[in-house]
C-alpha positions as CSV (number, residue, x, y, z in Angstrom):
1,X,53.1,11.1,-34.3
2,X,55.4,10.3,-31.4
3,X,55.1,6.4,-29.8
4,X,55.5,6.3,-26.1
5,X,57.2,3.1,-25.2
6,X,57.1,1.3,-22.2
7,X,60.4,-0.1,-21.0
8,X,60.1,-4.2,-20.2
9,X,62.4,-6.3,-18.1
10,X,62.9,-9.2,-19.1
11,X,64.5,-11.6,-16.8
12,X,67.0,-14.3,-17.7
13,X,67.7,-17.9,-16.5
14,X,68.4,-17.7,-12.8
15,X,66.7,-14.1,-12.2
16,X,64.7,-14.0,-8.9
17,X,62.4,-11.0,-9.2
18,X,62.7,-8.7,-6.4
19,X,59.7,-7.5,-4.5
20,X,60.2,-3.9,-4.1
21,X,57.0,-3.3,-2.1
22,X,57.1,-1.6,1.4
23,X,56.3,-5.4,3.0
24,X,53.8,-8.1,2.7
25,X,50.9,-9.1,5.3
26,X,51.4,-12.5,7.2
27,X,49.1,-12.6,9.5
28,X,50.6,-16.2,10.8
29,X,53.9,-15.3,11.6
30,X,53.0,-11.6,13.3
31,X,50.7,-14.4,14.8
32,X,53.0,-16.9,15.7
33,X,55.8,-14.0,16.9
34,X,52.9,-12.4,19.3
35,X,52.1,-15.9,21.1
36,X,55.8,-16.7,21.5
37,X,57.0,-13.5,22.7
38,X,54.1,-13.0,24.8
39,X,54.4,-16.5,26.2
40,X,57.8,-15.6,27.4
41,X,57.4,-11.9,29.0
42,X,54.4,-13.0,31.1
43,X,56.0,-16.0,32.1
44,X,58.1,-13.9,34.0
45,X,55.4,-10.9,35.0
46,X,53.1,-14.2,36.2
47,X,55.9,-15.7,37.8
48,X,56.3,-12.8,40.6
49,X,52.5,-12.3,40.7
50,X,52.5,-16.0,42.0
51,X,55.9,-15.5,44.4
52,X,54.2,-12.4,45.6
53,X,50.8,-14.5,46.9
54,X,53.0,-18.1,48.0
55,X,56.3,-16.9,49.2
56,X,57.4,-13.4,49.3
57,X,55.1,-12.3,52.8
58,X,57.7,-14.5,55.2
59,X,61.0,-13.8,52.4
60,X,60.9,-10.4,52.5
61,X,57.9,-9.0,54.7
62,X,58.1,-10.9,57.8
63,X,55.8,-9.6,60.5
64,X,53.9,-11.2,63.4
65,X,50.5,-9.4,61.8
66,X,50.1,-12.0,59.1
67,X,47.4,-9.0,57.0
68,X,50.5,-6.7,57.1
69,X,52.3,-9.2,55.6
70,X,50.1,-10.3,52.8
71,X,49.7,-6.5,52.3
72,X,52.9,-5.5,52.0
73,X,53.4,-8.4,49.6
74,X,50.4,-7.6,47.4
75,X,51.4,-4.2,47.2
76,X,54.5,-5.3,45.6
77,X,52.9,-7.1,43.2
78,X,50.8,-4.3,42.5
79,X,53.8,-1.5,42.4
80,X,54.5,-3.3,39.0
81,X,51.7,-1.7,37.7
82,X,52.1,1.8,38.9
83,X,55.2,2.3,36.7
84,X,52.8,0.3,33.4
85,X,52.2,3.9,32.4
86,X,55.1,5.4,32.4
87,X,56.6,2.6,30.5
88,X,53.1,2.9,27.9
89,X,53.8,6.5,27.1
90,X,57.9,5.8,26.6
91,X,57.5,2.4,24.9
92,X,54.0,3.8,22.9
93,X,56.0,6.3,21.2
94,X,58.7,4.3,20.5
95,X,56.3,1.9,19.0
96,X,54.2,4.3,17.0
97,X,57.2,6.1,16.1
98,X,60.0,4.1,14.9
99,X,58.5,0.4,14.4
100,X,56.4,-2.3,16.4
101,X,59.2,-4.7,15.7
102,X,61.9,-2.5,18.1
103,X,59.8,-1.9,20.8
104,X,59.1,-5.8,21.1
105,X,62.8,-6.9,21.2
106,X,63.5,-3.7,23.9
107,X,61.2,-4.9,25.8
108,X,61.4,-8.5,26.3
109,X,65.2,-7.7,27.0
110,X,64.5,-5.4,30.1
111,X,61.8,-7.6,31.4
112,X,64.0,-10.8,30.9
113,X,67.3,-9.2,33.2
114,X,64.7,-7.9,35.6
115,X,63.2,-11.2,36.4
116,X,66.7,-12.7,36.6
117,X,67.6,-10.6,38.9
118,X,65.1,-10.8,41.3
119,X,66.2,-14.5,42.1
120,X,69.7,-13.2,43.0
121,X,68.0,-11.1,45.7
122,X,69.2,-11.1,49.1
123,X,66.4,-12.0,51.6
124,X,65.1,-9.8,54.8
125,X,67.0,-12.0,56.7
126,X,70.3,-11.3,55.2
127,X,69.9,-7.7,54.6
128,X,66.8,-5.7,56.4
129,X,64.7,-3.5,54.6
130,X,67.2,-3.3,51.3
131,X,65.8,-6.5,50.7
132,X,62.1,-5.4,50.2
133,X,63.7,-2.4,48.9
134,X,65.5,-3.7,45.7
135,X,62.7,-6.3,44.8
136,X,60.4,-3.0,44.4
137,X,62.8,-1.3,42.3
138,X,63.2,-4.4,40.3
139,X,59.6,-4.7,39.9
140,X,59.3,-1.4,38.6
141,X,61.6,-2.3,36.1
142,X,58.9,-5.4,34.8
143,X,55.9,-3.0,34.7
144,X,58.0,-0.3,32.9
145,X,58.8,-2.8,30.6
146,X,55.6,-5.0,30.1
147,X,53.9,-2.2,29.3
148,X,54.7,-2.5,25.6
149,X,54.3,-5.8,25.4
150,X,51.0,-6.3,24.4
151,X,50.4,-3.1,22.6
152,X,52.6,-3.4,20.5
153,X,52.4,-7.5,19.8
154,X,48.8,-6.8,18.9
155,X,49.2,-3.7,17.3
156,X,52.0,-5.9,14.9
157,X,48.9,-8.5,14.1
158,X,45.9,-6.1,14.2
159,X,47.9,-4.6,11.0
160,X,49.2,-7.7,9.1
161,X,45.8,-9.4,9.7
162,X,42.8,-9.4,7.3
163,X,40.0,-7.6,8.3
164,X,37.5,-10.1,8.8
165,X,40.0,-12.6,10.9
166,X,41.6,-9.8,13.2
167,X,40.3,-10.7,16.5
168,X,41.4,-14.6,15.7
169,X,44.8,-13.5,14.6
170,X,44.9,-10.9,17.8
171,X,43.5,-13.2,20.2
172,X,47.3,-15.5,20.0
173,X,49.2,-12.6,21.9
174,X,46.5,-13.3,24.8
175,X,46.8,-16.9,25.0
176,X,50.8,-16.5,24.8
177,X,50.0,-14.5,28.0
178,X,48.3,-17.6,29.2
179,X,50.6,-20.1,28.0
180,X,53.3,-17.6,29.7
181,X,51.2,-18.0,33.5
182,X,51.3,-21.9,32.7
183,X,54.9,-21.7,32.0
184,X,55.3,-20.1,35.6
185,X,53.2,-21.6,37.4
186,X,54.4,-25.4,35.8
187,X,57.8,-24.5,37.0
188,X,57.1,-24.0,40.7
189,X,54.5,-26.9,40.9
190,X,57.5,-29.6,41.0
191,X,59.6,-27.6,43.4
192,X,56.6,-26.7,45.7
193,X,55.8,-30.5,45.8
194,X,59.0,-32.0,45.5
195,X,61.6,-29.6,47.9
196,X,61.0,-29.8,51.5
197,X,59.6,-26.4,52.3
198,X,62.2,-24.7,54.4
199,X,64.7,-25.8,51.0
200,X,61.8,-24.5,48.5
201,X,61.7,-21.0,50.7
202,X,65.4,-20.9,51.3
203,X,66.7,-21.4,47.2
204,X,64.3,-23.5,45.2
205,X,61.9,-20.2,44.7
206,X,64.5,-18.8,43.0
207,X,65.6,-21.5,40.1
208,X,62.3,-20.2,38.3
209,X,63.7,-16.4,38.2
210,X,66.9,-17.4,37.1
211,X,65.5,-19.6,34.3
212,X,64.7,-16.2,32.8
213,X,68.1,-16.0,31.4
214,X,67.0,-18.0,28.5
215,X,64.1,-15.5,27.8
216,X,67.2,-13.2,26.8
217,X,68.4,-14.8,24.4
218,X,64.7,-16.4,23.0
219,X,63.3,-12.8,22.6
220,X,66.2,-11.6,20.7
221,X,66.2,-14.0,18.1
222,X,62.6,-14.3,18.1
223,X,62.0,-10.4,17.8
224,X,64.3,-9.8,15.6
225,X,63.0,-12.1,12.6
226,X,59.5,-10.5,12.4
227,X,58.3,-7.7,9.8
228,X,57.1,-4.6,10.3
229,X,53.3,-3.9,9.1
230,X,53.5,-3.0,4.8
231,X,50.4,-0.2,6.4
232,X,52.8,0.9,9.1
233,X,55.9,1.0,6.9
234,X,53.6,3.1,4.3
235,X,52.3,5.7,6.5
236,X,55.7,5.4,8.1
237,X,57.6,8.3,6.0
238,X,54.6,11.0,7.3
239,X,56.7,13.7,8.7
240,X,53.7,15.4,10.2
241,X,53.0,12.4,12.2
242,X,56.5,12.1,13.5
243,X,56.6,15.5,14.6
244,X,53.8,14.6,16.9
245,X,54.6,13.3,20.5
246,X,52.1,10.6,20.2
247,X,50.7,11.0,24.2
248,X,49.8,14.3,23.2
249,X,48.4,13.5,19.9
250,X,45.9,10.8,21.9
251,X,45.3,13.2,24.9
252,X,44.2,15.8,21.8
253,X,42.2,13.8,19.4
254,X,41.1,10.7,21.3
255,X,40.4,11.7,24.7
256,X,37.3,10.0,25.7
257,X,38.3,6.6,23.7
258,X,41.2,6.8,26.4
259,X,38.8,7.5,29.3
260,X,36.6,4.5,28.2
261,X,39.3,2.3,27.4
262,X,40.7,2.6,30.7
263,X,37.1,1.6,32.6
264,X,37.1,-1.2,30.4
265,X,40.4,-2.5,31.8
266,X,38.6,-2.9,35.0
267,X,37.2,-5.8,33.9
268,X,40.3,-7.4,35.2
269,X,39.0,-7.1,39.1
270,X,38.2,-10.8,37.8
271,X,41.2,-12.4,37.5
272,X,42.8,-10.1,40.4
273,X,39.6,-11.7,43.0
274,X,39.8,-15.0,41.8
275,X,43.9,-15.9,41.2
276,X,45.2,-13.0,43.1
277,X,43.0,-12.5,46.1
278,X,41.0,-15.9,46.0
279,X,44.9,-17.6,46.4
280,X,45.7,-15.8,49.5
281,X,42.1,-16.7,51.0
282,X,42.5,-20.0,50.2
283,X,46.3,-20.8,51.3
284,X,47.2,-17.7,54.0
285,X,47.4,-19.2,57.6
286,X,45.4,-15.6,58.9
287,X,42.2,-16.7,56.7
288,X,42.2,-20.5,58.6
289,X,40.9,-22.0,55.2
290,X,43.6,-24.2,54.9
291,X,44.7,-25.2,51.2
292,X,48.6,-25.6,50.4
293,X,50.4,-23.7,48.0
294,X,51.0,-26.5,45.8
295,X,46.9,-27.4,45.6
296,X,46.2,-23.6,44.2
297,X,49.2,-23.4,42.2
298,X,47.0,-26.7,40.3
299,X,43.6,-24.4,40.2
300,X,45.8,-21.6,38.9
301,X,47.4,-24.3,36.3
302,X,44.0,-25.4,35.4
303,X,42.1,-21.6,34.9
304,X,45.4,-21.1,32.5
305,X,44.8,-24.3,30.4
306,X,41.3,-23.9,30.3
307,X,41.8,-20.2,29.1
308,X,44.4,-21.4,26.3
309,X,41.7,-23.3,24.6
310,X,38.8,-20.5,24.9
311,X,40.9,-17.7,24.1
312,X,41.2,-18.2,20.1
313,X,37.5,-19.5,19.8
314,X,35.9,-16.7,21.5
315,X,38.7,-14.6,19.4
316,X,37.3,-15.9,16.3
317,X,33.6,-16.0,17.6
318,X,34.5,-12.0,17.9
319,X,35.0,-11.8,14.1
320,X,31.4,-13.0,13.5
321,X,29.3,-11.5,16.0
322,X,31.3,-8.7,17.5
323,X,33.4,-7.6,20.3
324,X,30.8,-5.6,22.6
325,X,28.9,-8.4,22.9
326,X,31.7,-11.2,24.1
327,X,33.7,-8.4,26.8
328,X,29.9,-7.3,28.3
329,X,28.6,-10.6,28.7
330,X,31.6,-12.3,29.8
331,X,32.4,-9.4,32.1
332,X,29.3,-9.2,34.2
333,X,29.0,-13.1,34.2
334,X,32.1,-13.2,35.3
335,X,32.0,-10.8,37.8
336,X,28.7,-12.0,39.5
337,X,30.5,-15.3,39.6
338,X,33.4,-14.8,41.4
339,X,31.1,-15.1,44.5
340,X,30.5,-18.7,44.0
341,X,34.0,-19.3,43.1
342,X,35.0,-17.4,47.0
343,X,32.0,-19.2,48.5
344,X,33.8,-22.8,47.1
345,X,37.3,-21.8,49.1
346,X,35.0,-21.3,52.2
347,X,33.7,-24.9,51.9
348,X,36.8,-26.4,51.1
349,X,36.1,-28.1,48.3
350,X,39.0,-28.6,46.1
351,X,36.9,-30.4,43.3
352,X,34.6,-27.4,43.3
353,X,37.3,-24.9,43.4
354,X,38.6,-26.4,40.4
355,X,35.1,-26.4,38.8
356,X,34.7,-22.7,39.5
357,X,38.2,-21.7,38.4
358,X,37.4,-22.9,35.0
359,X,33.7,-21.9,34.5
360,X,34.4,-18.1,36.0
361,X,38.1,-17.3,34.9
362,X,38.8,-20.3,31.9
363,X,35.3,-19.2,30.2
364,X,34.0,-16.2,31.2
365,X,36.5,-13.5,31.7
366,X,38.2,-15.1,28.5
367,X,35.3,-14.3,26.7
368,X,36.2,-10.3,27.5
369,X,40.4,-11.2,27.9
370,X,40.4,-12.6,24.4
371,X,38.8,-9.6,22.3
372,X,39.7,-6.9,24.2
373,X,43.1,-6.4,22.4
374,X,41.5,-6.3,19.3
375,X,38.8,-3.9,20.2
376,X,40.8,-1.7,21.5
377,X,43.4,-1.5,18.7
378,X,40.6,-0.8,16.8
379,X,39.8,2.2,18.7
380,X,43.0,4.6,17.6
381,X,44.6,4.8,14.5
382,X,47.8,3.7,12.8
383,X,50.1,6.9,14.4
384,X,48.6,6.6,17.9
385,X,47.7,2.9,17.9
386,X,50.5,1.2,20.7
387,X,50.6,4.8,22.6
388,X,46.2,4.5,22.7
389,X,46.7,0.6,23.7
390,X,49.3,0.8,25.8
391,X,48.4,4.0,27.9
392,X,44.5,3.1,28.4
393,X,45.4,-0.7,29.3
394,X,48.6,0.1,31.9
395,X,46.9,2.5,33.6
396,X,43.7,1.1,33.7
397,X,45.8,-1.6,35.0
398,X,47.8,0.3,37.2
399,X,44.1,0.7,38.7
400,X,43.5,-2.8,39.2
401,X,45.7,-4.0,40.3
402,X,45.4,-2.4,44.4
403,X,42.2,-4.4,44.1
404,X,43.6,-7.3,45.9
405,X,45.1,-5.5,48.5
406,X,41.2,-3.2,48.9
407,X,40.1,-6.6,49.2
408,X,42.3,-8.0,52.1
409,X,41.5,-4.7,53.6
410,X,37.8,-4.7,53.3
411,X,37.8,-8.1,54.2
412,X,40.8,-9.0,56.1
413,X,41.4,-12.2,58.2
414,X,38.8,-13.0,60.5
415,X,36.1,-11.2,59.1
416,X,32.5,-12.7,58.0
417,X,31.1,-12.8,54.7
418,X,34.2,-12.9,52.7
419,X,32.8,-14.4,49.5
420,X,29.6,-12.2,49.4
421,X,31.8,-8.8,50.0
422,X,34.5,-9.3,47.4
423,X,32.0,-11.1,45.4
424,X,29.7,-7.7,45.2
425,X,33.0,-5.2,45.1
426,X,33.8,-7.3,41.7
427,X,30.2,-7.3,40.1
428,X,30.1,-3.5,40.9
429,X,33.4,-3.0,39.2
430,X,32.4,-5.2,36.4
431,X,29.3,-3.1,35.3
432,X,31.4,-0.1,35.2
433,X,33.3,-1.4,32.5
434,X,30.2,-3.0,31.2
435,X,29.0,0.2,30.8
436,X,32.2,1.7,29.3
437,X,32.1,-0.8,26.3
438,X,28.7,-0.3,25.4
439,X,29.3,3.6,25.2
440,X,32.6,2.8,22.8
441,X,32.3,2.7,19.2
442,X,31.2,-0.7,17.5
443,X,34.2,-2.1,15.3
444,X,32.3,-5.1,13.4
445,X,32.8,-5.4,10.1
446,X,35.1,-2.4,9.5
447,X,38.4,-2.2,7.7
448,X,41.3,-0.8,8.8
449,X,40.6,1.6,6.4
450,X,37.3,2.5,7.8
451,X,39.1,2.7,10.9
452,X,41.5,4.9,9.9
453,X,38.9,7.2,8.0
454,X,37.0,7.2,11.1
């Protein structure tokens, strides 16, 4: 009779035993890494969006038709998105294909020289139409590289999180995004208020852009520390899956979780009527309402605080009752609220602007902005996951965002019924999403395993 034995190591004084595992789950610091890179690439993704609203019609799109003007500038702002896809399917790969933790440090890099670069812009003044001309390509640039930002931040904490806390965990890579806008938009409060205004449109808009130069050298150290995903890392040595482009692989398997995705990023018309669209109403000479830059840069300041504290509660409130029920509620509510928050600009009440601000973009379109990420990692699996984020959300996105420039066109300077118009045009899209999310597949309760198995 043989005896099998079993070989024993037995460690000596001083031995630290190594952990030969493919990684360990920590939720906090994928957690913690999502909020502060976040907080960082939106701050300088928020900081055009505000430029583009406040500054850049008379910089670098001066016309004696002030619609033109706010036009041109919106469209700008909304170019940035039209190249969101493109950068989804190139950084979606890259993400699925050879880490989370790669794609995050890429980038915040690229968005980070952008954004510096824009404040070394020459104006129209200076140069004609090159001006213009370069801050488009240089916009291009942030939406290319955006793009991956939040898929694969959420992706990284959707996989390190336990199951029933993902959409708490998840929900920190939104309010980074918020914490990001505050970041902006504290910056160009003091130098709105403080510079006279022919100094703040002459050089003090661009200390803000050239600020971004830190975000260089934050991202990289701050990328670079995180972990991939032990699930990721696991499935990561399936060659079948790497042969796979992983745009295809959605497009072949997941076709109408893409088209529903996407109609559920239209939810955003919210925060595109009310801090995109509503700021131009309120502070563009051609609407005659006659609010300064610096007041709505406040009710902007105050919708991004307010949305800071929301975001993890409703994220955590997603955990217990589900996702569908916070992004459909919060949607339409939001949407069919917009109206009153217009209708307050009209009156020229800044007290109830403020109130409104809060109660339509601080609570209700947080209550769909702080699950969505989780609910739509949830959607895809592990191989596909930041190419299924990233793609549905950029171009859905992409979408969105010529919402505030249909708006000044449906309802441009001079014309009645402002509030009422682009308060309907937002309810409508609203319920269209609405409507997508209810048709998508209910997540509560399941592991990633069930996910994956699904």
């Amino acid at each position: 009779m043989s005896v099998m034995h079993r070989r024993e190591t037995i460690p000596t004084p001083g031995d630290t035993p190594i952990d030969t595992t493919p990684g360990r789950k920590d939720p906090k610091k994928a957690a913690m890494s999502g909020w502060i890179g976040s907080a960082l690439e939106y701050y300088d993704f928020a900081l055009y969006s505000l430029a583009a609203t406040l500054l850049f019609p008379t910089i670098f799109f001066p016309t004696e038709n002030p619609t033109v003007g706010i036009i041109a500038s919106l469209a700008t702002y909304a170019v940035g998105y039209v190249s969101r896809p493109l950068g989804a399917v190139v950084l979606g790969a890259y993400g699925d294909k050879h880490g989370r933790k790669k794609v995050l440090v890429f980038a915040m890099l690229l968005m980070g020289f952008a954004t510096f670069a824009v404040g070394l812009l020459p104006t129209y003044g200076q140069v004609g139409l090159l001006a213009p001309l370069l801050l488009v390509i240089l916009r291009l640039i942030q939406g290319f590289a955006v793009a991956g930002e939040l898929g694969g931040a959420s992706a990284m904490i959707v996989e390190h999180s336990p199951d029933g806390k993902r959409g708490f965990f998840a929900s920190f890579s939104l309010q980074g995004t918020q914490v990001g806008s505050i970041l902006a938009t504290a910056v160009l409060i003091p130098l709105a208020a403080l510079l006279p205004e022919e100094q703040f449109h002459s050089w003090g808009w661009r200390l803000p852009f050239l600020l971004s130069a830190l975000v260089i050298v934050a991202g990289y150290v701050i990328r670079r520390r995180v972990q991939e995903p032990p699930a990721y890392v696991a499935q990561s040595g399936d060659a079948t899956a790497k042969r796979r482009f992983p745009l295809v692989d959605v497009l072949r398997t997941h076709p109408w979780v893409l088209v529903r995705c996407i109609a559920m990023t239209f939810t955003n018309v919210i925060g595109m009527a009310t801090l995109i669209f509503g700021v131009s109403y309120a502070t563009q000479k051609g609407y005659g309402i006659g609010f300064s830059s610096s007041e709505f840069l406040w009710v902007t300041m105050a919708a991004n605080v307010a949305a800071v504290v929301t975001i993890p509660l409703f994220g955590a409130l997603s955990d217990r009752i589900g996702r569908r029920t916070l992004m459909v509620a919060g949607g339409l509510a939001g949407g069919l609220l917009t109206m009153g928050y217009l209708y307050a600009i009209q009156l020229g009440s800044l007290p109830l602007v403020f109130v409104c601000v809060v109660i339509v973009q601080g609570i209700f379109f947080q209550m769909w902005n702080g699950t969505f990420a989780t609910f739509f990692q949830e959607q895809f699996p592990m191989r596909i996951r930041v190419t299924g984020f990233a793609v549905s959300q950029n171009i859905g996105l992409m979408i969105a965002s010529f919402f505030p420039s249909l708006f000044t066109a449906i309802a441009p300077p001079g014309s009645s019924n402002i509030p009422m118009v682009i308060g309907l045009t937002t309810l409508g899209i609203c319920a269209v999403a609405a409507v997508a999310t209810m048709l998508s597949a209910d997540t509560k309760g399941k592991t990633l395993e069930d996910l994956e198995a699904r």
